[in-house]
RODO-2510 file (C-alpha; in nm, 4 decimals, decimal comma):
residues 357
     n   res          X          Y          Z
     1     x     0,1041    -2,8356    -0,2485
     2     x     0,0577    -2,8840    -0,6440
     3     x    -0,2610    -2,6800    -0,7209
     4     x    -0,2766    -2,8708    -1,0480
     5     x    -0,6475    -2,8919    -1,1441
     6     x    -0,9375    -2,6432    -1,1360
     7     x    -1,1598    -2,8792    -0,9157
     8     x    -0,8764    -2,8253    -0,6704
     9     x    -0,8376    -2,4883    -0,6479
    10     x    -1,1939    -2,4556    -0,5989
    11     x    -1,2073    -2,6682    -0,3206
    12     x    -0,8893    -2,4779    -0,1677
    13     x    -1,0686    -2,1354    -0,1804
    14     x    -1,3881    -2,2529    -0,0376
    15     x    -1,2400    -2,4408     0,2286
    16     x    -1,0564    -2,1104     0,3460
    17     x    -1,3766    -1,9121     0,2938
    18     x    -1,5153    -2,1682     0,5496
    19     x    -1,2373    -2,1214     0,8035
    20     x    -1,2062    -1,7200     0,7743
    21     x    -1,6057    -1,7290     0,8408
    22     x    -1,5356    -1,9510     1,1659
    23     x    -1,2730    -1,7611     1,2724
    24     x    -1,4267    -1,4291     1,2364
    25     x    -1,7541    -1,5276     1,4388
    26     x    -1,7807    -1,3108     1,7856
    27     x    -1,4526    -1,1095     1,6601
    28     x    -1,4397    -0,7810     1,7342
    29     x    -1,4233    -0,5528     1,4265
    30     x    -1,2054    -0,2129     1,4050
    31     x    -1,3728     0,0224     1,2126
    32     x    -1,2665     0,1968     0,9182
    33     x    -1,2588     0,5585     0,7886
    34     x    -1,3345     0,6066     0,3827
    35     x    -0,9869     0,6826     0,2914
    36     x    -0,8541     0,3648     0,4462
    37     x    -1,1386     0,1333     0,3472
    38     x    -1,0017     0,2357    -0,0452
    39     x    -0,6756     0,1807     0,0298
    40     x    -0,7135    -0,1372     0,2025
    41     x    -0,9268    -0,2763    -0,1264
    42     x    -0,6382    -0,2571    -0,3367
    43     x    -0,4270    -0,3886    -0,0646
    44     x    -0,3362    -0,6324    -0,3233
    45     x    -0,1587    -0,4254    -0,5408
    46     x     0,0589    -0,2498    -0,2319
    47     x     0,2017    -0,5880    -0,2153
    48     x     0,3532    -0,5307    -0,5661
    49     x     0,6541    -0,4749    -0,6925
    50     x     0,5391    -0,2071    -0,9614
    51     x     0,8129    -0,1988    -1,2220
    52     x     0,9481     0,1454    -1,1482
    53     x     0,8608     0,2277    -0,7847
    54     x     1,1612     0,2247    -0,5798
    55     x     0,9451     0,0212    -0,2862
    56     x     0,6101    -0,1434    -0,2414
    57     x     0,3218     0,1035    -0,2004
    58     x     0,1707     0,1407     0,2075
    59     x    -0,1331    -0,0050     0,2954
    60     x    -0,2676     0,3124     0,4539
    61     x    -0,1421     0,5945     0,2791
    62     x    -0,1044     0,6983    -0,0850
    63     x     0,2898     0,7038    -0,2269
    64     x     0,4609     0,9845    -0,3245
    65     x     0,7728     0,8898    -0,5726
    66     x     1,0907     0,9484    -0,3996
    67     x     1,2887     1,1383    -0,6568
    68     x     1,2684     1,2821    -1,0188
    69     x     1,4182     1,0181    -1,1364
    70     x     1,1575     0,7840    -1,0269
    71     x     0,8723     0,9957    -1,1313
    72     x     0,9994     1,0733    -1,4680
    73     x     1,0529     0,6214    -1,5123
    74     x     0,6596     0,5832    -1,4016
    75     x     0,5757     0,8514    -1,5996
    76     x     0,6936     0,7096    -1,9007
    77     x     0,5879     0,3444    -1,8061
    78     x     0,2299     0,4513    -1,7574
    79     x     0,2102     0,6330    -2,0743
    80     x     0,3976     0,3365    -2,2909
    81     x     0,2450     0,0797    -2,0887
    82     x    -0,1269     0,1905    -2,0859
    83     x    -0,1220     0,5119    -2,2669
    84     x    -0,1817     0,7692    -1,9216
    85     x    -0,1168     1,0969    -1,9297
    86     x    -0,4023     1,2639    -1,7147
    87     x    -0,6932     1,1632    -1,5280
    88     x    -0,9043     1,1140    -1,8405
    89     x    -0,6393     0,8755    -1,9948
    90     x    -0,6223     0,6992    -1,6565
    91     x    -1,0098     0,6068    -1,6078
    92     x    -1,0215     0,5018    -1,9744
    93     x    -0,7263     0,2761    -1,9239
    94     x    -0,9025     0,1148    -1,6301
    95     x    -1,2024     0,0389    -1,7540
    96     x    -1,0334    -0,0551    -2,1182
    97     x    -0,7647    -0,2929    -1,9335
    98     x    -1,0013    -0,4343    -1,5864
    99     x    -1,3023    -0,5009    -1,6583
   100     x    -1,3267    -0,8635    -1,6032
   101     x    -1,6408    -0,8297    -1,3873
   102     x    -1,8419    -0,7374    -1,7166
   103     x    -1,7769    -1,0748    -1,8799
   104     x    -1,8820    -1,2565    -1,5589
   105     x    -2,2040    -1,0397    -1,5482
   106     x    -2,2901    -1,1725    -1,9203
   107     x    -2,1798    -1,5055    -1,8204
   108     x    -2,4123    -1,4944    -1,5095
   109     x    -2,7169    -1,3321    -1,7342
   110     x    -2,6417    -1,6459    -1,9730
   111     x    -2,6455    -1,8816    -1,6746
   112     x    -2,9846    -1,7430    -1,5174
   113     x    -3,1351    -1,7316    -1,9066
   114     x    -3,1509    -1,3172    -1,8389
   115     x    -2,9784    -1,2998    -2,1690
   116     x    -2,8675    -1,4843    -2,5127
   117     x    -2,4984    -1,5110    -2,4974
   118     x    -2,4220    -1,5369    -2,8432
   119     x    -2,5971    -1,1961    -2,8460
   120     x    -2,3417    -1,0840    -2,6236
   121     x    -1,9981    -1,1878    -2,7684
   122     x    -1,8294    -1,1006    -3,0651
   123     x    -1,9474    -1,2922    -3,4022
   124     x    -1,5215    -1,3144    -3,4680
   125     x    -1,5212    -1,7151    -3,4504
   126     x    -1,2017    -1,7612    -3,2599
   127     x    -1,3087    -1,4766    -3,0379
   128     x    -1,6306    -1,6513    -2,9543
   129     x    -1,4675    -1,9905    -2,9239
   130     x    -1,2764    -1,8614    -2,6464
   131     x    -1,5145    -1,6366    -2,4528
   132     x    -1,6884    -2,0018    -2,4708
   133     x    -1,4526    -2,1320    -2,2783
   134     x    -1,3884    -1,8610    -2,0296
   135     x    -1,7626    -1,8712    -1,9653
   136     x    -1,7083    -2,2241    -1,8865
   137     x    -1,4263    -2,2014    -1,7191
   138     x    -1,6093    -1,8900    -1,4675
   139     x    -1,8951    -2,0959    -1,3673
   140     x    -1,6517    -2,3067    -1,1641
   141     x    -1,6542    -1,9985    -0,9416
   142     x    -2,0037    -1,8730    -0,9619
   143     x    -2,1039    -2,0649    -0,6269
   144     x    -1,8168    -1,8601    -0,4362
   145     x    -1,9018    -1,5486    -0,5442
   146     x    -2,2578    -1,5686    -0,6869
   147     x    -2,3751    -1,2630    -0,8680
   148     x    -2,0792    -0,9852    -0,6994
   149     x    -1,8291    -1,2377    -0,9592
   150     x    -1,4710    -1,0824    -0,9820
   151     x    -1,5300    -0,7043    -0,9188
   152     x    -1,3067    -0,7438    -0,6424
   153     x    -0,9940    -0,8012    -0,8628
   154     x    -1,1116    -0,5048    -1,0937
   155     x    -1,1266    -0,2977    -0,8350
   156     x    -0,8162    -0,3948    -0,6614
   157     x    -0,6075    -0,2923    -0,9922
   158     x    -0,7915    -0,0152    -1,0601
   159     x    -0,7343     0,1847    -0,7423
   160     x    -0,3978     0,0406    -0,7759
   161     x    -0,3576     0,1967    -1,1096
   162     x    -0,4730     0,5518    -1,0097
   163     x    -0,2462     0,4875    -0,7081
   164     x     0,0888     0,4435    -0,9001
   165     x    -0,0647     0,7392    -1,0883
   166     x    -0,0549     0,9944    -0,8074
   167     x     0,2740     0,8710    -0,7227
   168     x     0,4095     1,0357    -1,0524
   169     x     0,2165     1,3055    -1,0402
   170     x     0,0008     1,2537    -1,3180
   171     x    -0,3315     1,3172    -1,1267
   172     x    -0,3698     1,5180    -0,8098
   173     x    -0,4532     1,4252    -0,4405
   174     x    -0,8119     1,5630    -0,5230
   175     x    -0,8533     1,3671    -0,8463
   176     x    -0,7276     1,0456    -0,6890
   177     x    -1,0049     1,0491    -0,4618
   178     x    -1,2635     1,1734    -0,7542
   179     x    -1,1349     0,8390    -0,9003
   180     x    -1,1355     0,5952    -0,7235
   181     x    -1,4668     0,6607    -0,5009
   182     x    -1,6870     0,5050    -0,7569
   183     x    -1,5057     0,1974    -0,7443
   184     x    -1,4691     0,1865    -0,3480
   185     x    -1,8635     0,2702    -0,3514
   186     x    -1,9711    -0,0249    -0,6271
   187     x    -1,7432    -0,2325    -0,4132
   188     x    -1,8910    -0,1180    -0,0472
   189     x    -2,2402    -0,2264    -0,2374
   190     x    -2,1523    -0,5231    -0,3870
   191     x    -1,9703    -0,7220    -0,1147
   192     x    -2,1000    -0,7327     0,2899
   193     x    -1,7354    -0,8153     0,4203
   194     x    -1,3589    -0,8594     0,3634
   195     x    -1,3992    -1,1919     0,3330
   196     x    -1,6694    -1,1845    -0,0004
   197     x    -1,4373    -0,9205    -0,1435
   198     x    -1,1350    -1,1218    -0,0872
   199     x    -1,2723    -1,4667    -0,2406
   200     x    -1,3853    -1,2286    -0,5202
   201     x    -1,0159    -1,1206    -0,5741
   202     x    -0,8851    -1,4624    -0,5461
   203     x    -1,1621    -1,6104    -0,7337
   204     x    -1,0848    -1,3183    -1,0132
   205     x    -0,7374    -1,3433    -1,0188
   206     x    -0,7383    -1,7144    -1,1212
   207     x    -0,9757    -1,6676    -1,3955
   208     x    -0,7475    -1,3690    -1,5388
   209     x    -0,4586    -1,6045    -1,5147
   210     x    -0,6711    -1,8552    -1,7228
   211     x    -0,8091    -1,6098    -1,9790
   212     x    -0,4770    -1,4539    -2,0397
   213     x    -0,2776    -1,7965    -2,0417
   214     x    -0,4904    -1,9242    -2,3860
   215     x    -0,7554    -2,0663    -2,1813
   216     x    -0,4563    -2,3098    -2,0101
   217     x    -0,6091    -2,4652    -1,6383
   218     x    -0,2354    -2,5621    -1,5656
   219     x    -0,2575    -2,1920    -1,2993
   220     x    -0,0755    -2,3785    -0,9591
   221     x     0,2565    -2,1461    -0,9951
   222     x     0,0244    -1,8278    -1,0229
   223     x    -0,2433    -1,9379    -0,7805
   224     x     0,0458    -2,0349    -0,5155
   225     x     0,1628    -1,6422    -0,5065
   226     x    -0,2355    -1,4780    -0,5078
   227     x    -0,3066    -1,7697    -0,2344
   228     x    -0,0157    -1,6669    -0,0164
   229     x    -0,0930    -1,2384    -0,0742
   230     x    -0,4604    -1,3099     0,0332
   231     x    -0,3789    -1,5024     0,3355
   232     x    -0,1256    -1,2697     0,4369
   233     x    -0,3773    -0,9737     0,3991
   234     x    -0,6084    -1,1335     0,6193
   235     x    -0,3971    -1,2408     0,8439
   236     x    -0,2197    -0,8562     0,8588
   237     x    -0,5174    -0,5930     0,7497
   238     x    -0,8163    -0,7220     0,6129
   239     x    -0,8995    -0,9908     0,9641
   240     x    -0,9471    -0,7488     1,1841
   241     x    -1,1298    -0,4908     1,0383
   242     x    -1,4899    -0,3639     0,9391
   243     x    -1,6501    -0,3578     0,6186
   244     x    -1,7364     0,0245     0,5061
   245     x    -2,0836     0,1502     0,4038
   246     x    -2,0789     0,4795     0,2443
   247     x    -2,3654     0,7327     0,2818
   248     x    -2,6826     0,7673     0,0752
   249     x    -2,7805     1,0723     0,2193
   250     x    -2,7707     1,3988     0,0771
   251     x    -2,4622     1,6289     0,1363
   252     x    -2,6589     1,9122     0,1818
   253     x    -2,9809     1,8973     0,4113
   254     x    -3,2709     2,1171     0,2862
   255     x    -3,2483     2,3213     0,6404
   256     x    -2,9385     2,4454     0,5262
   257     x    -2,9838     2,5367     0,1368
   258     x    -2,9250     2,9065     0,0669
   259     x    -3,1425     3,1135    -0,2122
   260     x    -2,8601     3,1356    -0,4552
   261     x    -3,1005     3,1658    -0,7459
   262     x    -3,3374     3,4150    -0,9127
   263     x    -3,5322     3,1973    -1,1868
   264     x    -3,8670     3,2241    -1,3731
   265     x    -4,0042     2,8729    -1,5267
   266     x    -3,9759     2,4936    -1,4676
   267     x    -3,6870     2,4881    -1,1919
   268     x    -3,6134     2,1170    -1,1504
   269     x    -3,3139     1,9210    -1,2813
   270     x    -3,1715     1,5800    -1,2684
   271     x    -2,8660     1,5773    -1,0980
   272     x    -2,6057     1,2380    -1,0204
   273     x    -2,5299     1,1030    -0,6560
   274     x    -2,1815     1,2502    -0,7216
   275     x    -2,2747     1,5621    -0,6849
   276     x    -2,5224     1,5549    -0,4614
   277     x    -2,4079     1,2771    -0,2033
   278     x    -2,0283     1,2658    -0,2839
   279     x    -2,0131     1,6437    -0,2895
   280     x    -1,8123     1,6577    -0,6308
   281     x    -1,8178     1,9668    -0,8100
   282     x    -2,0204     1,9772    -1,1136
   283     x    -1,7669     1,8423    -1,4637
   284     x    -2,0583     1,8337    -1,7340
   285     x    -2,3746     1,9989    -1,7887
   286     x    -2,5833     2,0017    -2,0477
   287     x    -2,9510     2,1154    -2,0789
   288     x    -3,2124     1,8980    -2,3149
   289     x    -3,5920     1,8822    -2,4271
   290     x    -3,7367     1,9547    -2,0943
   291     x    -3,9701     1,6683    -1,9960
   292     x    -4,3789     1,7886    -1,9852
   293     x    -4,4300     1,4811    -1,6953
   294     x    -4,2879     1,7566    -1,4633
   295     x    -4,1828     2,1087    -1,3796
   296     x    -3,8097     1,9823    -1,5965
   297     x    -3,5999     2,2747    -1,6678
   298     x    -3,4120     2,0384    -1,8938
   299     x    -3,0771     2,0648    -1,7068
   300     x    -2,8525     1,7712    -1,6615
   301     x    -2,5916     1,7280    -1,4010
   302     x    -2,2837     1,5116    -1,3864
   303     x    -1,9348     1,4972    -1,1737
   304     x    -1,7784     1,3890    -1,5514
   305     x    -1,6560     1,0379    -1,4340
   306     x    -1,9640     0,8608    -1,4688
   307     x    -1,9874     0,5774    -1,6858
   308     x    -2,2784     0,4201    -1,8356
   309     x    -2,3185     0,1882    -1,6133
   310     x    -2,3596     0,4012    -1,3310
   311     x    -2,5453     0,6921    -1,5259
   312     x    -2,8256     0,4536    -1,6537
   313     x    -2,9045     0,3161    -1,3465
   314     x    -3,1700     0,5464    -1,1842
   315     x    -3,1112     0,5267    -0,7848
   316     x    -2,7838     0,6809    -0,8808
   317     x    -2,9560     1,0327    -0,9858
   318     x    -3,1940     1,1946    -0,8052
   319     x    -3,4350     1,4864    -0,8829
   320     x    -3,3619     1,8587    -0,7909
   321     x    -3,4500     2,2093    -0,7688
   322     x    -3,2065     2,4328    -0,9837
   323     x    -3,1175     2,6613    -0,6471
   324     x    -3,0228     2,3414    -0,4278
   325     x    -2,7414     2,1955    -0,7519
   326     x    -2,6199     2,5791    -0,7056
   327     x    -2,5983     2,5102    -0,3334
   328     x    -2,3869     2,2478    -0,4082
   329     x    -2,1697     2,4237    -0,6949
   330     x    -2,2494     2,7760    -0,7363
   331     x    -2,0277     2,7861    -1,0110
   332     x    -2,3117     2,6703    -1,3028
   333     x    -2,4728     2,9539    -1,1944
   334     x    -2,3837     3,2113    -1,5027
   335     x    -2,4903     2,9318    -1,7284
   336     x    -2,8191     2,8663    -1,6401
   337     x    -2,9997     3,0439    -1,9184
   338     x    -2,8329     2,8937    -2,1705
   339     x    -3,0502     2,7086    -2,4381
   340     x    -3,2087     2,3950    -2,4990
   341     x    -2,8981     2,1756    -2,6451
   342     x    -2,5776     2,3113    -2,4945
   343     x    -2,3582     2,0892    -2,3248
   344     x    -2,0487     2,2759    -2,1299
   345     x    -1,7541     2,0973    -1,9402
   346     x    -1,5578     2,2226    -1,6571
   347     x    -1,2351     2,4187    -1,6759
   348     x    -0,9610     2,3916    -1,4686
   349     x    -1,0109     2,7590    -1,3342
   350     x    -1,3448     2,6323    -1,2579
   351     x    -1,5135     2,7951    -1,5393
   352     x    -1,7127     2,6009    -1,8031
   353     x    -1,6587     2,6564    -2,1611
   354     x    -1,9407     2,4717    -2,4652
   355     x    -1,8911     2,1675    -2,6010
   356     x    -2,0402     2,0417    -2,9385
   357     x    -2,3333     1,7371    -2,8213
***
């Protein structure tokens, strides 16, 4: 079959959205751990042939390079290829290089008049002309995947990316999961089953393909090979299972918080859900203008891998006593009387040293 024209496509993807949803009613579902719900989202990308991994990546477990030889190759591919060399390097070059959910979310804003677009885009002239298009071009797809748009085919290379990245030896086993939970989380929020996510991948895919083809709709020798991975996922891993909703509670009930803490003054804090319901240790800190609306000792909290998006949005912090953050890391505890304006990252001996704000 020629997929030659967008109108067709479309009609091909929800037509398959209509027969997974028929064939999944009164299914049984197997459940999923945490671990195996991330590595089944970029399921997609242990399909690939990466260029210098000796053998697809597994569905269920993370990869481990076979040889020197093979680490050194992806070591050097990741660093000429996207510039990696540690975990910082890798979360800037996935947000830098997928990250075509953000220009669906301004095209959506547009669409719903939340937002001028021009306001959005830059004023470059051919640069404009073609985010025109591409905006265009999305809202062919916008009644597939409504407002959760392509996050699925960010997310899918992302974990990917960090993936191929443990596999060299560039991050650890513990950083790979510090990684990659923020995108399995967004993801777990954004989508109800496989079968959203996967339209959202597919749906994704072919508007990459477009954007990074000069805007060209001719896309039926691309979308034949994403067609054919998605089916066989379903068909193999993603048909059978459960959709995965991660925790909101707190780590660390109140019941069992320990007085770690001798303190005189405001005692409260603002700490992220990374710490506090992920149960990451404490990467950044830094203590500002206490707030006079309540008892603020002016301390901030962060994992370190936060990004604006997630940082700004305020059910994804919570409000604390000083003594239950040191419950969770007691390691900010020789810091705490530091003064207003210091800012201190974490070391790798799990000290923190003072960074300039």
């Amino acid at each position: 079959m020629a997929y030659t024209t967008t109108e067709k496509i479309v009609g091909v993807i929800k037509d398959y959205q209509q027969n997974l949803y028929s064939s999944s009613v009164g299914k049984a579902l197997e459940p999923v751990d945490q671990n195996l719900f991330i590595l089944l989202l970029s399921a997609v990308s242990s399909c690939r042939k990466w260029p210098t991994l000796a053998q697809p990546m597994e569905f269920d477990k993370i990869y481990h390079c076979t040889n020197d030889e093979e680490r050194s190759n992806t070591i050097e591919w990741l660093k000429q290829t996207y510039d990696i060399q540690d975990w910082v390097s890798l979360e800037n070059a996935c947000r830098q290089h997928f990250n075509i959910h953000d220009e669906y979310k301004h095209f959506w804003a547009e669409w719903n008049n939340l937002a001028n677009f021009d306001e959005l885009t830059p004023h470059e002239p051919s640069e404009l002309f073609k985010l025109k298009r591409c905006n265009t071009y999305a809202r062919n797809f916008a009644p597939i995947v409504g407002e959760a748009g392509f996050y699925a085919w960010d997310c899918n290379e992302r974990i990917g990316l960090c993936r191929v990245a443990y596999a060299a030896g560039i991050i650890t086993r513990d950083e790979f999961w510090y990684a990659v939970l923020p995108y399995a989380k967004k993801a777990s929020a954004l989508f109800n089953n496989w079968v959203e996510y996967g339209m959202s991948y597919l749906c994704g895919f072919v508007y990459h393909n477009y954007q990074h083809r000069n805007c060209t709709e001719e896309l039926s020798p691309q979308f034949k090979v994403g067609f054919g991975i998605i089916q066989f996922l379903f068909d193999n891993h993603w048909g059978d299972k459960a959709w995965f909703e991660f925790s909101t509670e707190y780590a660390i009930q109140k019941e069992e918080m320990k007085h770690l803490l001798i303190w005189d003054g405001p005692d409260l804090c603002i700490a992220t859900n990374r710490i506090t319901v992920d149960r990451f240790p404490v990467g950044y800190m830094y203590r500002e203008v206490p707030d006079t609306n309540f008892n603020d000792s002016g301390w901030r909290f962060y994992q370190g891998g936060e990004d604006d998006e997630y940082a700004f949005d305020l059910n994804n912090s919570g409000m604390h006593s000083l003594n239950d953050i040191c419950n969770y890391d007691p390691a900010i505890l020789p810091y705490l009387n530091m003064p207003v304006g210091t800012g201190l990252v974490r070391t790798k001996n799990n000290t923190f040293v003072v960074v300039e704000q």
